[in-house]
Legacy VTK file of the C-alpha trace (Angstrom):
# vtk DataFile Version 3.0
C-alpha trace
ASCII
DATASET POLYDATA
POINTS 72 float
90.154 113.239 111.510
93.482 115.958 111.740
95.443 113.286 109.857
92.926 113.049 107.393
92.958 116.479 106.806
96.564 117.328 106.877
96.785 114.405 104.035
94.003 115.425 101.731
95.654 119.128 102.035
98.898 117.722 101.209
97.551 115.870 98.219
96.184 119.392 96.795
99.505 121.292 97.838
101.230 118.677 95.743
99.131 118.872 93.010
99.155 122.661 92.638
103.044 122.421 92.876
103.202 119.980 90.414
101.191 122.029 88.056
103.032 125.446 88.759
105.942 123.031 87.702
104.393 122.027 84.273
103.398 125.359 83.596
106.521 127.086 84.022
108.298 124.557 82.107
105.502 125.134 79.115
106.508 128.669 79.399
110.198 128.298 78.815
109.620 125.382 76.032
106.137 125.641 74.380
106.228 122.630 72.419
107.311 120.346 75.452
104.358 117.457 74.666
105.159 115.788 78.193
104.792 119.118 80.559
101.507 119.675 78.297
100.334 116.273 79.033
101.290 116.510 82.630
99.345 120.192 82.877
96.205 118.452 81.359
96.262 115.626 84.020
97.090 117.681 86.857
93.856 120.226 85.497
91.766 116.535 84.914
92.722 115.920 88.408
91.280 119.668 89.939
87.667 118.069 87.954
87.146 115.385 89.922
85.447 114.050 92.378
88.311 112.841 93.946
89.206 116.289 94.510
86.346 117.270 95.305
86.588 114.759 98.124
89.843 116.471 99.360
88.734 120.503 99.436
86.403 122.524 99.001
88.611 125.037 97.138
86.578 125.509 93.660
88.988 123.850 91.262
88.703 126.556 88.039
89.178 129.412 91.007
92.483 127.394 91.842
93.317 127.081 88.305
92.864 130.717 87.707
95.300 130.970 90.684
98.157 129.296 89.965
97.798 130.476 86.423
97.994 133.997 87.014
101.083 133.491 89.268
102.931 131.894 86.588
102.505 134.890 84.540
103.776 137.683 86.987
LINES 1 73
72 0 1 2 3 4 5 6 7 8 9 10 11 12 13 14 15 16 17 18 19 20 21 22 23 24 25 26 27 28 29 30 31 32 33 34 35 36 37 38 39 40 41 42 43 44 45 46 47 48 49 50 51 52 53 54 55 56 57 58 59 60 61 62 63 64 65 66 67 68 69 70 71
């Protein structure tokens, strides 16, 4: 069940790097449709029950995260 664990973990980690990614890329280029689209997926992604599957980490609490360190 470890190797289970470590995966789903690494799945999440992934995600929330990817999504740090698009954000910080929306930040320097506002209008960049594909980092937009790529933010929305990633946040469809936190929704689901897929994810939900993975962690137990409340998705809009992870959202708010990630946000917030984009901004400092």
């Amino acid at each position: 069940m470890e190797g289970y664990q470590g995966l789903a973990n690494a799945i999440v980690e992934q995600a929330a790097k990817d999504y740090v990614s698009a954000l910080r890329f929306l930040k320097k280029h506002p209008g960049a449709k594909g980092a937009l689209k790529e933010a929305l997926e990633i946040e469809d992604f936190f929704h689901s029950e897929w994810y939900a599957l993975l962690t137990d980490v409340d998705p809009d609490y992870l959202i708010k995260r990630l946000r917030e360190g984009i901004v400092k």
